[in-house]
VOVO-371770 format. One record per residue (C-alpha): z, x, y; residue in one letter. Coordinates in steps of 0.02 Angstrom, whole numbers, padded with zeros to 5 digits, always signed. Each point is the difference from the previous one (the first is absolute). Example, Ala and Ser with C-alpha at 12.3 -4.5 7.8 and 13.67 -1.06 7.14 Angstrom:
BEGIN
+00390+00615-00225A-00033+00069+00172S
//
This chain:
BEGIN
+01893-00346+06332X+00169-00016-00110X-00035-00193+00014X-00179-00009-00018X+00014+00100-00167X+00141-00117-00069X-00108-00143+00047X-00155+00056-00087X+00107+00064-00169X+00089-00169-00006X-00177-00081+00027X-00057+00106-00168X+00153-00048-00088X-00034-00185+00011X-00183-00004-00011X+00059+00095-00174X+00116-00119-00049X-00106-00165+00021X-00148+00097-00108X+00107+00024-00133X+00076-00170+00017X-00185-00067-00009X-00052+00102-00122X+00159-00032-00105X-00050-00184+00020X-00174+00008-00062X+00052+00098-00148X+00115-00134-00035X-00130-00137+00040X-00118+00087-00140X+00110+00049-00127X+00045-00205-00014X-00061-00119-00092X-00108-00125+00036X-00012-00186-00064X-00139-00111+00036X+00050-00187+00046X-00151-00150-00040X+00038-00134+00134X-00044-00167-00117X+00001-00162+00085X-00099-00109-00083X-00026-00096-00161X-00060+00088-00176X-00192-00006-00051X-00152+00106-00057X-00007+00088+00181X+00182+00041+00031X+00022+00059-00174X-00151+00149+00027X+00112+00047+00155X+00171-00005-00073X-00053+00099-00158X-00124+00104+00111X+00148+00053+00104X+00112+00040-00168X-00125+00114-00066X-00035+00074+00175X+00183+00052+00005X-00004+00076-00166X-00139+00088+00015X+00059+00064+00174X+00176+00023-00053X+00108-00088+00084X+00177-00012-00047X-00011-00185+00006X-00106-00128+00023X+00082-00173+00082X-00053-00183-00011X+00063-00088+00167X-00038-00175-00064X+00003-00157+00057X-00075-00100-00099X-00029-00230-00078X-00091+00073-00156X-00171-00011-00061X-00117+00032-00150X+00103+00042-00180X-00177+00116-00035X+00050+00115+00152X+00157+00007-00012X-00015+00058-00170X-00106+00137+00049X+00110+00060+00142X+00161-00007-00098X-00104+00130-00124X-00025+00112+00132X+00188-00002+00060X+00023+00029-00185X-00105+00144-00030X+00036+00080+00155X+00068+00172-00015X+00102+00001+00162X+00144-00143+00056X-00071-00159+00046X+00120-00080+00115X-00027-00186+00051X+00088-00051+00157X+00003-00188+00022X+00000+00012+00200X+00000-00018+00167X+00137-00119+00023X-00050-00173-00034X-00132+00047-00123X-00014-00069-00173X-00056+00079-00186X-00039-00181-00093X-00111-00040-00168X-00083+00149-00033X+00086+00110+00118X+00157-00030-00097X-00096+00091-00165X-00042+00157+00115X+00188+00020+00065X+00068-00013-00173X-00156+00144-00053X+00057+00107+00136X+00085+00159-00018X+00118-00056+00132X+00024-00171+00021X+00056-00018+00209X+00044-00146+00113X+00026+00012+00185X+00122-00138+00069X-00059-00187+00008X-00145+00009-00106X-00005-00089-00187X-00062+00005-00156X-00072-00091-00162X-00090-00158-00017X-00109+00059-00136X-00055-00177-00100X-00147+00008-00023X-00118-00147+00057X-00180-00071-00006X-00078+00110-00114X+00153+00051-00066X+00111-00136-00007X+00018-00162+00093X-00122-00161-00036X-00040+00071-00189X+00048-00054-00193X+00177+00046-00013X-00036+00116-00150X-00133+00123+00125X+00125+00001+00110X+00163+00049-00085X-00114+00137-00084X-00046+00062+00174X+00169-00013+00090X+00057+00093-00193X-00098+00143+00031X+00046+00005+00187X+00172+00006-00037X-00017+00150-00133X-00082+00106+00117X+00107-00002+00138X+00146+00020-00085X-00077+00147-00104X-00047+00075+00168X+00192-00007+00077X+00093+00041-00157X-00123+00141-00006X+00061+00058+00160X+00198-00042-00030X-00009-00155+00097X+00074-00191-00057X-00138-00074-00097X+00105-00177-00017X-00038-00024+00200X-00160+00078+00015X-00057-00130-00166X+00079-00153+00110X-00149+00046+00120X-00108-00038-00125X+00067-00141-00089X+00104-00095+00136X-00079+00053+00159X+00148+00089+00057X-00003+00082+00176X+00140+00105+00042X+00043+00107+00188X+00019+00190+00016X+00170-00011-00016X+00012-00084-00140X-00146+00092-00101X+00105+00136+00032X+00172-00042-00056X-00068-00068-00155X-00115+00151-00035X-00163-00067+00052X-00034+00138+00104X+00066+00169+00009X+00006+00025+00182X+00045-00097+00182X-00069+00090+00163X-00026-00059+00146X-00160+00110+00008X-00085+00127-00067X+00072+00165+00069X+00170-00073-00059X-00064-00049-00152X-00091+00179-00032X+00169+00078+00019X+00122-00127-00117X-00120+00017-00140X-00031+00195+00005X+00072+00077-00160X-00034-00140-00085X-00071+00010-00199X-00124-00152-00045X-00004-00070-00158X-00075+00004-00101X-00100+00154+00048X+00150+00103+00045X-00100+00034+00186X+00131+00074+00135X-00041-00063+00154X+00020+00112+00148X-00032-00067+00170X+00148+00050+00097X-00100+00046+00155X-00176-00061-00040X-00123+00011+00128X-00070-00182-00010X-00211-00014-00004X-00034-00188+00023X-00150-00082-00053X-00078-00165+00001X-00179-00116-00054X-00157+00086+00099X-00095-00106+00095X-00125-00041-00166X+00126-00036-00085X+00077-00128+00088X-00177-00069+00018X-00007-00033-00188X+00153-00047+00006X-00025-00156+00135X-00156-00067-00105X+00108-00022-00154X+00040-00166+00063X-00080-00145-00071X-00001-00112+00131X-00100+00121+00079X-00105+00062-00143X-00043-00183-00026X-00057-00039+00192X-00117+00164-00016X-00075-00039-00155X-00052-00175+00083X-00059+00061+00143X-00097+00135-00099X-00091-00143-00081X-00042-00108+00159X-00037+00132+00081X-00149+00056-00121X-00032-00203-00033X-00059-00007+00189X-00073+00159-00005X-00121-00061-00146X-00023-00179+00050X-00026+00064+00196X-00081+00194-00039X+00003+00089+00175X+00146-00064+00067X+00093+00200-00053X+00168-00027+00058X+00065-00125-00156X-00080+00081-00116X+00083+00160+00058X+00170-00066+00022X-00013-00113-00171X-00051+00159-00075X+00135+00134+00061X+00122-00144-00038X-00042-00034-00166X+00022+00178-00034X+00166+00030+00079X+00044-00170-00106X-00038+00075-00156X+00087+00153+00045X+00154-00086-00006X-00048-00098-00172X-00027+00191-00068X+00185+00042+00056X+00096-00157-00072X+00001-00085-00167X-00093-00168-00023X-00050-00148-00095X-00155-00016-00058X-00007-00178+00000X+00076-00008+00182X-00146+00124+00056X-00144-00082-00101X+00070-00204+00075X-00021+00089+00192X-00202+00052-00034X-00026-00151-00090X+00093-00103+00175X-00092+00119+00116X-00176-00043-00113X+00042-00185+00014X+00012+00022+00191X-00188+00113-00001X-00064-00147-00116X+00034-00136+00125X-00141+00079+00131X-00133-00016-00147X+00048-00159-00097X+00030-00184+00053X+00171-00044-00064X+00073-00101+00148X+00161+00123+00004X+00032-00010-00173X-00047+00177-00018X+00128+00079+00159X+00150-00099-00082X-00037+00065-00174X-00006+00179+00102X+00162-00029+00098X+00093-00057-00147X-00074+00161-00112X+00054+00103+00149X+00163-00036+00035X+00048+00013-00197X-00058+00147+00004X+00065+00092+00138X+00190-00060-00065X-00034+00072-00158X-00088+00158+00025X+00126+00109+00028X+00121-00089-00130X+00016+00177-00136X+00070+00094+00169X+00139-00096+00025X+00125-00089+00124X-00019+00105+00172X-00222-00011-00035X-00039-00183+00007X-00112-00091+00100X+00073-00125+00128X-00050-00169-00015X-00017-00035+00156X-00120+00133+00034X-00106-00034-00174X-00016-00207+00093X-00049+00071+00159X-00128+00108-00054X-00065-00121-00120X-00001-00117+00145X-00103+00080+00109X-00138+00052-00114X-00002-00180-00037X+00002-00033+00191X-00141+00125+00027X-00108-00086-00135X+00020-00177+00054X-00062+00061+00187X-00133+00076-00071X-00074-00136-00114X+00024-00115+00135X-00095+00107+00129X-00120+00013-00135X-00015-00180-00023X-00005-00054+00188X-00154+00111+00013X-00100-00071-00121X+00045-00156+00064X-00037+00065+00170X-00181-00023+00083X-00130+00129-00006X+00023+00093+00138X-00137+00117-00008X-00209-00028-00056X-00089-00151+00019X+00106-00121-00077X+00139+00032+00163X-00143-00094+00076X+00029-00170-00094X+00117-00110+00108X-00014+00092+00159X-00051-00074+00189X-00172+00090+00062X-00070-00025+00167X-00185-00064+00001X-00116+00134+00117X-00163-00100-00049X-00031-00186-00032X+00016-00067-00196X-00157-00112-00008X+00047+00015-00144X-00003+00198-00015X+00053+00113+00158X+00137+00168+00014X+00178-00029+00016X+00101+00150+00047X+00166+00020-00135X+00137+00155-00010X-00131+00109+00118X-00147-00030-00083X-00152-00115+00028X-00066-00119-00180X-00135-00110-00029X+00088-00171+00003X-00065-00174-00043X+00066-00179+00025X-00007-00187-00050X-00003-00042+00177X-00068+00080+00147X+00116+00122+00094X-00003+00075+00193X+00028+00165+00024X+00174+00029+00058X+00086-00100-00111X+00119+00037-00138X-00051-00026-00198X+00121+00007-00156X-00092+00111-00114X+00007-00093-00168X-00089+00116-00127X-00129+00140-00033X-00182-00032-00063X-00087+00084-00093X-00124+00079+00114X+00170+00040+00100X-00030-00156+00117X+00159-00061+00039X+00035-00191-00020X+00083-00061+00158X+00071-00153+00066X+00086-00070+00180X+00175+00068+00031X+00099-00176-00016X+00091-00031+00198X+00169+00065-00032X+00177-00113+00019X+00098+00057+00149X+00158+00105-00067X+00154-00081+00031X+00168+00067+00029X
//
């Protein structure tokens, strides 16, 4: 009995001891703080910039102590950017951007977000900068548009890191000279403000820190981490906004419905020309375009539609491939470098709607060229069997059926006549079938 009541006190006493231990624990676990981290792997446009800046006011409005930016990032549209770097502005909590995992990159545009951050962070073998811009903004302009671009690129982002106590001379060199430096190196010269190998680490270096320049404290020593990425709708938006692809649906949009009208019944291309064309212009609603790019593709496609109806010889499908092919490589010119059309995909479509034309005007050809093959002119030229004499009239039997038949010369029954035309009272004119030549090998 001594025992047995040791054993069940000692039983008590730890049972005690691990509910207060787990209970110490979950007091600890909700008196933290919490910091949300927005995986970003991808480049900058209309549809990551609703879900970066979603996610910033999301963590506001839930009150996080932080929100993070894991980016990785070649750049993208100066528009979005813009709009996302106001957000990091105007946010009322840290905004921390940490250019990770290892290997990852924060070029162009992503250069202009680190530099807005509230904390500026770099995990080990990653890089940053790059930030010239091109196409629209830079290369293959008049030198004057361009050095007032690459001006005003320069201006902001060294506004934005002096703002933030960071060395504007490098971060302008990203602009101006297309300088790319490592995370080592961003940090030694005061690029960054932070080197972690990830983001636990990196929670705990930075906590105590004051931002500038609105005097934040951060305090994430112990964050519990929430990590969030792109829904599933959103990273369907996000895979149209590609304009090799928005140009292949918005050409099969209109050959689908082309087929459907010229061929009504058929169902399935008008149905797939029509989802397509919508799912095309989806894409055209996301990005920036040309006008003139847009406007040469109808006028290709309407080339291609024209050659069905008018006689042109192929004049009419080169025009259209030509129109096309311009057009798809300038559509997308006002959104940049990373959103153009390949060139090899603007010749193959052009190609095959050219292809697909030519077959079908020479199908159409071939049968008019064709014999009747139905009615009574399939008659005309055929071999019919004679079932009555033809002195001169008598029947012949022909594809099943029996006709009146007459002939120059009298005919057995039995025999085989060429049927050489139609009369008018339906008598049909008939002649001897000529002895054939043996066939020789």
């Amino acid at each position: 009995m001594p025992f047995l009541r040791v054993f069940l006190l000692g039983t008590c006493a730890i049972a005690a001891a691990l509910a207060l231990a787990e209970s110490s624990v979950f007091a600890q676990g909700e008196g933290s703080p919490r910091v949300l981290a927005v995986e970003f792997s991808n480049d900058i446009n209309p549809v990551t910039e609703d879900y970066l800046t979603g996610e910033i006011e999301r963590a506001e409005r839930e009150r996080y102590a932080a929100v993070v930016l894991l980016l990785d990032t070649p750049g993208g549209l100066g528009s979005s950017m813009r709009e996302i770097i106001k957000a990091e502005l105007a946010a009322s909590i840290p905004v921390i951007v940490y250019v990770s995992p290892q290997g990852a990159r924060a070029d162009s545009a992503g250069a202009f977000l680190a530099m807005a951050a509230d904390v500026a962070a770099m995990a080990p073998q990653t890089n940053i900068g790059s930030s010239t811009p091109v196409n629209v903004g830079g290369a293959n302009i008049e030198s004057d548009l361009r050095r007032k671009i690459v001006n005003d690129a320069a201006a902001y982002i060294r506004e934005l890191a002096e703002e933030h106590g960071r060395n504007g001379d490098i971060a302008e060199d990203f602009v101006r000279e297309g300088t790319n430096i490592g995370a080592r190196e961003a940090l030694d010269e005061n690029v960054v403000d932070a080197l972690a190998d990830d983001l636990p680490a990196l929670l705990e270096e930075i906590d105590g820190t004051r931002t500038e320049p609105k005097g934040l404290t951060v305090e994430t020593a112990g964050a519990r981490i929430e990590t969030v990425e792109m829904t599933f709708w959103k990273r369907a938006l996000d895979t149209l906004v590609d304009p090799n692809l928005i140009v292949i649906l918005m050409s099969l949009g209109v050959l689908g419905i082309t087929v459907e009208v010229l061929s009504p019944g058929l169902i399935f291309p008008g149905t797939i020309g029509g989802v397509s064309l919508i799912l095309g212009l989806l894409g055209l609603q996301v990005l920036p375009i040309s006008w003139a790019g847009l406007l040469l593709i109808l006028l290709g496609l309407g080339f291609f539609v024209a050659e069905g109806f008018v006689v042109s010889h192929g004049a009419l499908t080169l025009a259209g491939a030509a129109s096309f092919i311009v057009g798809a490589l300038i559509l997308f010119d006002p959104a940049g470098e990373l959103y153009n059309v390949s060139v090899w995909v603007a010749v193959a479509i052009a190609a095959t709607l050219a292809l697909l034309i030519g077959v079908a005007l020479a199908k159409a050809i071939a049968l008019r060229r064709s014999r009747p093959q139905t009615g009574q002119e399939e008659l005309v030229g055929g071999v019919a069997v004679v079932r009555r004499d033809l002195d001169p009239e008598g029947l012949v039997f022909v594809h099943g059926e029996l006709w009146r038949a007459r002939s120059a010369n009298p005919i057995s029954a039995g025999e085989e006549v060429l049927v050489d035309a139609i009369g008018e009272d339906l008598t049909l004119e008939v002649s001897p079938v000529a002895e054939r030549e043996p066939a020789t090998a």
